[in-house]
Each structure stands twice: as C-alpha cells, then as structure tokens.
C-alpha positions in Angstrom: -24.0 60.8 23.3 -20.9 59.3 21.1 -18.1 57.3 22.2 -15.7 60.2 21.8 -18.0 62.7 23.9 -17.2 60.0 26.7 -13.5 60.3 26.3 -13.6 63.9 26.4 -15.8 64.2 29.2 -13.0 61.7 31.6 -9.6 63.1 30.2 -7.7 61.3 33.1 -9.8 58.1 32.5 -8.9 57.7 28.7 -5.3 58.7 29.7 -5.0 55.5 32.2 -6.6 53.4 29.5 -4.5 54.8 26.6 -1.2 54.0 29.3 -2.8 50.8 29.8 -2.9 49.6 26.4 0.9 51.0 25.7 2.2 48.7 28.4 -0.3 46.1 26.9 1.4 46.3 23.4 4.9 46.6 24.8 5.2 43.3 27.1 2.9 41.6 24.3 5.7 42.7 21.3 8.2 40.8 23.1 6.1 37.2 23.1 5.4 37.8 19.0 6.7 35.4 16.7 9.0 36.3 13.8 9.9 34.3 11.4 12.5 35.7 8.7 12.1 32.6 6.6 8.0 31.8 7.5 6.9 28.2 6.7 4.8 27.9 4.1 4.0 24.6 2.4 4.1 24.8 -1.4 1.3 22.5 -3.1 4.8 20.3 -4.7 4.6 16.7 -6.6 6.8 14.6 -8.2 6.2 12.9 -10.6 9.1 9.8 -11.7 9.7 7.8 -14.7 11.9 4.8 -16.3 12.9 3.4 -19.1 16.2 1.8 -19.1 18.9 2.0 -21.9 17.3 5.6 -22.7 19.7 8.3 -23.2 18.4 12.1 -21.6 17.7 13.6 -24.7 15.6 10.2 -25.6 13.7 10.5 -22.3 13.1 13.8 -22.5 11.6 13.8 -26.2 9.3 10.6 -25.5 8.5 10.2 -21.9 9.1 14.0 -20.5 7.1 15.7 -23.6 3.8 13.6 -23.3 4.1 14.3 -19.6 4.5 17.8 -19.2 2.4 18.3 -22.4 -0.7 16.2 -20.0 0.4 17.9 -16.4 0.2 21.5 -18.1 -3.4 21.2 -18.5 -4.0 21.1 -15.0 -5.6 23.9 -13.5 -3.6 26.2 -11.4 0.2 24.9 -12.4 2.7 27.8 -11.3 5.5 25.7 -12.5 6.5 22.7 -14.0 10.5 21.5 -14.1 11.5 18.1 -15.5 15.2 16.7 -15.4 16.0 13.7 -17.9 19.1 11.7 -17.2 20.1 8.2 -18.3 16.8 5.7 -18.2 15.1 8.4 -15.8 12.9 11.5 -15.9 11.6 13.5 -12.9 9.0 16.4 -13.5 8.1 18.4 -10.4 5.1 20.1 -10.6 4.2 23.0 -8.2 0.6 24.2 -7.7 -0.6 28.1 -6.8 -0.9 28.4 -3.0 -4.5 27.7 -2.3 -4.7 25.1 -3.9 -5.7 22.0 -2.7 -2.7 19.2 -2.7 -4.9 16.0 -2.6 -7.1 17.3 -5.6 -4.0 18.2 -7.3 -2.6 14.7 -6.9 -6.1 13.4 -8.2 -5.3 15.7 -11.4 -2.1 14.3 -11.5 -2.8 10.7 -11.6 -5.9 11.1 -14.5 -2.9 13.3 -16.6 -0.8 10.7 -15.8 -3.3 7.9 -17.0 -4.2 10.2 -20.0 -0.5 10.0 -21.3 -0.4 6.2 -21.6 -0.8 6.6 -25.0 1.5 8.7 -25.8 4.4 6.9 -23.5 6.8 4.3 -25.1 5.3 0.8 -24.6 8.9 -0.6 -23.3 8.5 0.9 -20.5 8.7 -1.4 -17.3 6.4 0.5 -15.0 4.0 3.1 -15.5 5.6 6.9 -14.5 4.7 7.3 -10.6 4.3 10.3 -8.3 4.4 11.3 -4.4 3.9 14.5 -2.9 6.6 16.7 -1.8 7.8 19.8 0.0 10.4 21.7 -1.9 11.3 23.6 1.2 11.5 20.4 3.6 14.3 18.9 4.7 15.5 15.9 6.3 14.8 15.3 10.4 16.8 12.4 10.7 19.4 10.8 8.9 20.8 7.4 9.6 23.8 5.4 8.9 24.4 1.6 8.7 27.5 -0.2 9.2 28.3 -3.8 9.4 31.9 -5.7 10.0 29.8 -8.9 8.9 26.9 -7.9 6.3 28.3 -6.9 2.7 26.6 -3.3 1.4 24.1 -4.7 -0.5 22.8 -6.9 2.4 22.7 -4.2 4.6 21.2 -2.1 1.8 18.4 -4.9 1.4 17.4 -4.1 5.3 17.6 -0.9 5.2 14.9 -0.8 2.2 12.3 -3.7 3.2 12.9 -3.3 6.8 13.6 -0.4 8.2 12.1 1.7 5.7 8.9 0.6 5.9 8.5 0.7 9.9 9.9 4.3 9.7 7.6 5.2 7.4 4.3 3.7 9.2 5.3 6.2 12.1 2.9 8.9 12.6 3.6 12.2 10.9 6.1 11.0 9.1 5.7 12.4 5.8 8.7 10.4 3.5 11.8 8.2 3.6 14.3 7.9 1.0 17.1 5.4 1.1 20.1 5.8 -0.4 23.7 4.5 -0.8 22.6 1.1 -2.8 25.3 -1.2 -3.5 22.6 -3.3 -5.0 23.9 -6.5 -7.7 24.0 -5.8 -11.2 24.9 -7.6 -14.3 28.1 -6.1 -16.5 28.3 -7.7 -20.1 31.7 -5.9 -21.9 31.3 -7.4 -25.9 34.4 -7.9 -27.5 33.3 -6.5 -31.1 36.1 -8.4 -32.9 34.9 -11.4 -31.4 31.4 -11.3 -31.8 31.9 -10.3 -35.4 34.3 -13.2 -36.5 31.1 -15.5 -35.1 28.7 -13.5 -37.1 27.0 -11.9 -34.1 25.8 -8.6 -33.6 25.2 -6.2 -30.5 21.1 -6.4 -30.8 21.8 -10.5 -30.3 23.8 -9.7 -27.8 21.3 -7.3 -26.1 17.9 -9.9 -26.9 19.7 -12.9 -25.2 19.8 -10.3 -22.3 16.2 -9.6 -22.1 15.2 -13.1 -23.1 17.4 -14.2 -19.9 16.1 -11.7 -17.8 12.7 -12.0 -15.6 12.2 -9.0 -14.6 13.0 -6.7 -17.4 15.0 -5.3 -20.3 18.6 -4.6 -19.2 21.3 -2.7 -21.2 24.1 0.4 -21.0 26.5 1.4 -23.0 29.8 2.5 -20.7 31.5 5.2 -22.0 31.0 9.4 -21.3 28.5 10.1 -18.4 26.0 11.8 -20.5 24.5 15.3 -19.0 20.8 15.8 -17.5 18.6 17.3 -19.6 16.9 19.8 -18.1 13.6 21.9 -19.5 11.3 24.2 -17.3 
C-alpha cells in the first residue's frame, strides 16, 4: 500500500490535514522576513597609498599601476577601482561572493609585498590595506566641541584617544576620524627673490626635507587638480 492509497482511502482525513496546513502557511506568511534590500556582505578591501608632492596622474602611473597590475593576479577579483588624487591613491578591491575575506587579505598583503619593487622608493610608508564593506554605513557619529581646546587639540584626542577605545569595543568593525585641523608648514617662495640670491626651487624644497624629521614635505598651490580615476 502507497501513501496516496491512504489518502484516498480517508477523504475527510486528508481534507482536515490539507485545511490544516493552509492555516499553517497563512499565520506563518505573516512572521516571514522580507528584505527588499537583503544584507549581504561583499568580500571588499582597501587598499591606501602615499607619496607626497605627487600629482594624480603621477600616482596613478607609478604607485596605482604596479598595484593593480599585483592585486589582478589574485584569484577571484570581481573588481578592482583605484582613485589617484594629490600624494594619495586608494584601490578597492572586491572579491566574488564565496570567497573567503581573511584569505583574500592574506593575498592582498603578499601582492602588496610583491610590488615593492616596482613602487617609488620615496615613498614614506609602504601602501596599507583594511577590510571593508561597501554597503556599511556609519552607526554612530560623533561631534567634538570645545570653548577652550583649539581644533587641532581636540582633533589630537579624538584620534589617540577616543579612537582607539572605540575601536577596542567588541564588534566594532572600523572608526574613521575626520575633520583634522592638524599643523602644517606653508613655505610661499618669492621667485624674484630667490633668483636675485642665486637660489633655485629644488634648494628651496632640500632645505625642507633636510629640516624635516619625519619626512619629505612639499605642494605647489595653485588649481586643485582632479582624481584620477581607473576601473
């Protein structure tokens, strides 16, 4: 005997069960979750470089290149956007959905370590990268005021301090500070003048670096140049 012949054989039976399940499905459709935008977390990094003085299309020819050039070998790149503004380059790299983000981030790092060669040797850190969420966005945003503190004190707390204790809370995945007042060093050249005493730009600019501690420092003010941008 088959599961149907048992059916047929108790017609009122399979009609109480068939009722049954109905009112199961109905009151159960009202408890199911829908989601027009569902969350899905895309395998994202980011992947950040330096080199100050370097205008985009600089960055983008000598840094970006050897970068993306590195990162495309990866296995399982979907896509792979860099923007290159003035000293700066940013290349996000986004992985196919099954893959893994912490073995991707391992990738990263050896492409990143097999492109030393290829990067300019003026530049004052190695490129850097942190995983990210392109679809994320922030929880909580705050804002610091002071009638007392100038802005680049209270910028200074708000990046050694407070920063870093947010950031050691659990399940907090990033924190990014912005706003920075922070000091910097304006030299304006008088070309007349430097020329009448014989001195040029690049003696200007190596008494800069030579006085400097932490690093090379120089920009040219005129015309905000545009990002560079290459997918």
């Amino acid at each position: 005997m088959n599961l149907s012949h048992l059916f047929i054989r108790r017609p009122v039976g399979t009609t109480l069960l068939a009722i049954g399940l109905f009112l199961l499905g109905a009151v159960a459709y009202n408890f199911l979750p829908v989601a027009s935008l569902p969350s899905i977390d895309f395998a994202t990094i980011r992947i950040a470089a330096t080199r100050p003085g370097a205008d985009p299309e600089t960055m983008a020819a000598t840094v970006a290149a050897p970068l993306e050039r590195h990162i495309g070998e990866i296995a399982g790149v979907t896509e792979l956007t860099s923007t290159s503004t003035l000293g700066t380059t940013s290349i996000a790299v986004q992985f196919d959905l099954n893959r893994n983000i912490d073995a991707a981030a391992r990738d990263v790092q050896a492409a990143i370590n097999a492109s030393a060669a290829d990067l300019p040797a003026d530049m004052p850190q190695t490129p850097f990268f942190k995983k990210s969420n392109p679809t994320a966005a922030p929880v909580l945003i705050l804002g610091l005021t002071s009638e007392t503190m100038s802005p680049t004190s209270i910028y200074d707390v708000a990046d050694t301090v407070i920063a870093q204790r947010v950031s050691q809370i659990e399940g907090v995945a990033d924190v990014t500070v912005t706003g920075a007042d922070q000091p910097a060093v304006r030299v304006q050249v008088n070309p007349a003048a430097v020329a009448s005493m014989g001195i040029g730009l690049d003696d200007v600019r190596s008494a800069i670096v030579n006085a400097n501690a932490i690093g090379p420092g120089r920009r040219v003010r005129g015309a905000e140049p545009a990002a560079h941008h290459r997918d």
